[in-house]
C-alpha positions, 0 to 999 in steps of 0.5 A, spaced: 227 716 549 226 723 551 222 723 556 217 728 554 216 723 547 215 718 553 210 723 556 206 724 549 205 715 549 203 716 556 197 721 555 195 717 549 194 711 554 191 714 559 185 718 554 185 714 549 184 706 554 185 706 561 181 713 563 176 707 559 179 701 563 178 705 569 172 709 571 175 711 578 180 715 573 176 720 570 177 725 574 184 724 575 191 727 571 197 725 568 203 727 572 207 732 567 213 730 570 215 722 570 219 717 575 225 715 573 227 708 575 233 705 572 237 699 570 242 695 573 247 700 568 245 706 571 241 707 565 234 710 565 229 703 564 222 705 565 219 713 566 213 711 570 208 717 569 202 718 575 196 718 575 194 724 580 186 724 583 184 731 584 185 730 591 193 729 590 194 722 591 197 717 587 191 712 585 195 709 579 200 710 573 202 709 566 209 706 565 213 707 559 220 704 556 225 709 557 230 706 550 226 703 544 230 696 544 226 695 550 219 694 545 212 697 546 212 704 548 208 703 554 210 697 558 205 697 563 198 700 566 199 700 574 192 700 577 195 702 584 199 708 586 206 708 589 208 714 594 216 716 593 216 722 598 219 719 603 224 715 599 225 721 596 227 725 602 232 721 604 236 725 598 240 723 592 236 716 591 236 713 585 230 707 583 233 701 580 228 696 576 229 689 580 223 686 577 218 691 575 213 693 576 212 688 583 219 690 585 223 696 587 230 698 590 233 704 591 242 706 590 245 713 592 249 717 587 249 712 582 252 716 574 248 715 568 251 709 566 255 707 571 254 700 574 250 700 580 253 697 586 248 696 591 241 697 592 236 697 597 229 694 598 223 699 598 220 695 603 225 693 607 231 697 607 235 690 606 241 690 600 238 686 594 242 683 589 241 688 582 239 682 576 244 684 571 241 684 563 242 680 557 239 682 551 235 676 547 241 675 541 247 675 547 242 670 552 240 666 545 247 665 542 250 663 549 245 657 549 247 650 546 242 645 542 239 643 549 237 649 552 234 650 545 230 645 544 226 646 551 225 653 549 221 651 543 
């Protein structure tokens, strides 16, 4: 999806529910340009969308599926900021979704869809295994009658 298609589902959210959800956020608003984090193929995954007070500060974001076989348009409401600057200042940086939105990491000069092969913790600096992703249909057809049964 094209992020200004993302943008438009993120303002929707933010008028319409979490300006709501959220009194302190009144004031507050929506980045016009989104954070990208990518997938473990280097693939655009999620465009986390800011939530901007008048002072500047980041105090919450609306994150939005960057492809449509990944579900609902808006994935997640996050009632914290997060600060990239000084991640960002270290040059060509690329977020990777390791768990999203509780965690992550960041690679260097990673292609688009091109796999990414090492990335770092935020926190820590420490190199992080990237989780490599099965859709439902290719984990499913790989189960066999036990394993189905015990998910129901």
């Amino acid at each position: 999806m094209d992020w200004r298609v993302a943008r438009a589902f993120a303002v929707f959210e933010f008028e319409l529910s979490a300006k709501s959800a959220h009194p302190e956020w009144g004031s507050a608003k929506l980045s016009k340009y989104p954070v990208v984090v990518y997938d473990g193929l280097g693939n655009p995954k999620y465009y986390e969308f800011p939530v901007v007070s008048l002072e500047g500060k980041a105090i919450g974001a609306v994150s939005v599926v960057a492809q449509k076989k990944d579900g609902m348009s808006v994935s997640h409401i996050l009632e914290y900021g997060r600060d990239y600057r000084k991640i960002f200042s270290r040059g060509n940086v690329k977020l990777v979704a390791l768990n999203y939105p509780n965690s992550i990491g960041y690679t260097y000069g990673v292609s688009r869809g091109a796999p990414v092969r090492e990335v770092r913790s935020l926190d820590s600096g420490e190199v992080i295994e990237v989780p490599i992703e099965v859709s439902w249909v290719e984990a499913l057809s790989r189960m066999d009658i036990e394993d189905l049964y015990v998910l129901g």
